[in-house]
Structures are given as C-alpha cells and as structure tokens.
PLY file of the C-alpha trace (Angstrom):
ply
format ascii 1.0
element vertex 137
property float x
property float y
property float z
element edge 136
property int vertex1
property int vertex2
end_header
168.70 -112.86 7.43
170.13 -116.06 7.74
169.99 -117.11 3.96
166.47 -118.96 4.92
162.93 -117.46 3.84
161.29 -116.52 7.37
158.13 -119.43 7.24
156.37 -119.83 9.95
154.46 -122.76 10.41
150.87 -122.61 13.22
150.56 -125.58 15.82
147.31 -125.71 17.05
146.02 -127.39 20.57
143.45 -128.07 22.96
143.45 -126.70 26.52
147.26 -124.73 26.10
148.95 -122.28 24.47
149.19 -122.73 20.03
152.78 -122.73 19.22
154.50 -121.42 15.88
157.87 -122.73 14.25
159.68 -121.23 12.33
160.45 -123.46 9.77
163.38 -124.00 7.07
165.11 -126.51 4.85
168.11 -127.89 4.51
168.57 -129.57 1.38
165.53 -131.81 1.15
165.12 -131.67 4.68
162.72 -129.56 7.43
164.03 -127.94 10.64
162.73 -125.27 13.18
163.33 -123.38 15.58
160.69 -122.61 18.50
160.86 -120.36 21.45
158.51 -122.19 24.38
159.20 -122.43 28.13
159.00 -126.54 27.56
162.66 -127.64 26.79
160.84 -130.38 24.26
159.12 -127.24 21.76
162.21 -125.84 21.04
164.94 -126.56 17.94
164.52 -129.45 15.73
167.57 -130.36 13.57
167.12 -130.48 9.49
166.08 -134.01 8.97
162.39 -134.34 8.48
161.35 -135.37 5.13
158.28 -133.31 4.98
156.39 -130.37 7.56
153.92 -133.56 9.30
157.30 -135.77 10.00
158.73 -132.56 11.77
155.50 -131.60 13.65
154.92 -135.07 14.56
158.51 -134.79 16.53
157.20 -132.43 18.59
153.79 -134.06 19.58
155.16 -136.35 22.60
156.78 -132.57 24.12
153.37 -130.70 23.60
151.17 -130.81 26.66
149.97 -128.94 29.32
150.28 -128.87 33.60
148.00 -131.26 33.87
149.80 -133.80 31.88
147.51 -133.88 28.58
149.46 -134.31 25.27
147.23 -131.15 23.11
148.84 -130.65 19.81
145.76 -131.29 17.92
146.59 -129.46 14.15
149.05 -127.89 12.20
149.09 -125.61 9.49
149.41 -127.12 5.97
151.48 -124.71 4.28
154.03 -122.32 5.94
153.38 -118.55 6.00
156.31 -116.79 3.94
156.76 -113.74 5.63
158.46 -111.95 2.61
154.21 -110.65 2.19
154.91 -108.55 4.72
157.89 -106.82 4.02
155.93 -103.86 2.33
154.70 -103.35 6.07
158.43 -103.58 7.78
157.11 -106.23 9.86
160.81 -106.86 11.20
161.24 -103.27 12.13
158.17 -101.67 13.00
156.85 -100.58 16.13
153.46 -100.83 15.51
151.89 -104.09 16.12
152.10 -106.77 13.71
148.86 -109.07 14.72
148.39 -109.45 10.91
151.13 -111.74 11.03
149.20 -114.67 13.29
145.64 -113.77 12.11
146.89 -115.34 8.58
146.61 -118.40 10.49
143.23 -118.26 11.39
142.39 -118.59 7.45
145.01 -121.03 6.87
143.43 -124.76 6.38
145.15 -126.90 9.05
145.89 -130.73 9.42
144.14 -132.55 12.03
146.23 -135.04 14.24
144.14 -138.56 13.95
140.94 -137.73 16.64
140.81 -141.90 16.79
144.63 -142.13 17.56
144.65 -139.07 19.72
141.62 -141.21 21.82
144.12 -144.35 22.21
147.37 -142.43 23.77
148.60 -143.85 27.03
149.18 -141.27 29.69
151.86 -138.65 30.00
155.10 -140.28 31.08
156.16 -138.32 34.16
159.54 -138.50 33.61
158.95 -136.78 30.08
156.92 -134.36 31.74
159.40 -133.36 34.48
162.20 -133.16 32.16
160.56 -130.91 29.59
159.83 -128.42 32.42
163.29 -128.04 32.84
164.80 -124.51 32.29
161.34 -123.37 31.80
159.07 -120.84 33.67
155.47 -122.05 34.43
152.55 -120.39 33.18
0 1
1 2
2 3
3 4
4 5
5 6
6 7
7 8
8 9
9 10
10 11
11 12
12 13
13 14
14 15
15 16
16 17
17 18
18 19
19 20
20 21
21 22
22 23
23 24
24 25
25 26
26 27
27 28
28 29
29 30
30 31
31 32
32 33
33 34
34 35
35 36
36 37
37 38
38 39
39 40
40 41
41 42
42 43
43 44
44 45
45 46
46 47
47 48
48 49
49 50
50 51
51 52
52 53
53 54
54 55
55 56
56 57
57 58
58 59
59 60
60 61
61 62
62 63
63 64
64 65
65 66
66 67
67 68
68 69
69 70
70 71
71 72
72 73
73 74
74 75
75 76
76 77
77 78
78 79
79 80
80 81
81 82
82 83
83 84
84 85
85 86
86 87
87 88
88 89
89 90
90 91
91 92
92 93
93 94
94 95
95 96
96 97
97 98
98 99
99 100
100 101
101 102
102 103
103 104
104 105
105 106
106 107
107 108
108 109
109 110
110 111
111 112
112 113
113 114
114 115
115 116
116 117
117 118
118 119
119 120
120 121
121 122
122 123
123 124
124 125
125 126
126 127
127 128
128 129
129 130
130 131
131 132
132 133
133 134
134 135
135 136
C-alpha cells in the first residue's frame, strides 16, 4: 500500500513478549516499523545495511519489567506477505494465525549465547525512558 512489499520480520526472546517488524528498504538500506508499548521497539529509520544491523538496533530497547535485555533470535529471511493475498489476509474477518505460525518454521539467528552471558545490567535510565508513553503489561 505504501509502494513497499509487506515483510515481516520475527524477533524472538526469553521471558517477554516476541516482537515482529515490519520491514522495508530504502535503496540499499533496511527500516521498520514496530508497534510495542516500549518507546525503544518502535520505528527504525532506513539505514541498516543488512536485517542483523537493524535488529541489532533494537537489542539495547528489548527487555522486560524486571530489567533483563531478552531479544535472543531473529528470523533470517522476512515473510512476504504477498503469499497470502489469495486468503485476503488484509481484509478478512476471519483470523489470520497462519500469518505468525510461518514463523515457527522459519530458521532463526541466534544472538551470541557467550556475548549475551557478558552484558552489564540494564541501565535504569534506559529502562525508565523506554517505558515512556507505554502501558505496562
């Protein structure tokens, strides 16, 4: 609709909610846009050279209430939702949980287990300010 394919890209974490983007390109370069109630999950301009530079922008903003930083994976491909248009995915009022369970099949890209062992702890300030505007869960 807005001259993009609609990809959709899966974020995958421990202890908290998975997030998806929904990814495009601008010239060589990756954006997204994200709907989350942390101010940090949200919009990321077109500037990434590739899909792990873009999800790597949002790992500092991805944690839970009790300060852990849980973006653990990401899928390695987008999703093209043009597959679906046969179904009227963007119209329909029947459920589309086809759309997410692609996902599930969908080999994903581990953030480093050894780095993810070495991160210092959740800066508070970071923490408070991504809250902002949001609703807790």
């Amino acid at each position: 609709m807005h001259a993009h394919p609609a990809l959709l890209l899966d974020l995958e974490s421990v202890r908290d909610d998975d997030h998806v983007l929904a990814v495009f390109k601008s010239g060589a370069a990756w954006g997204a846009i994200a709907k989350s109630n942390y101010s940090g999950l949200r919009y990321r301009d077109p500037v990434y050279r590739t899909l792990r530079e873009l999800v790597m922008s949002y790992f500092p903003h991805y944690y839970n209430l009790q300060g852990e930083k849980t973006l653990r994976a990401f899928s390695s491909r987008p999703v093209n939702l043009a597959r679906f248009d046969r179904r009227a995915w963007m119209t329909s009022e029947e459920p589309v949980w086809y759309i997410p369970s692609i996902f599930v099949s969908r080999a994903h890209a581990p953030v480093d287990p050894a780095q993810i062992r070495r991160l210092p702890q959740m800066d508070r300030r970071l923490f408070d300010a991504g809250r902002l505007g949001g609703v807790d869960h």
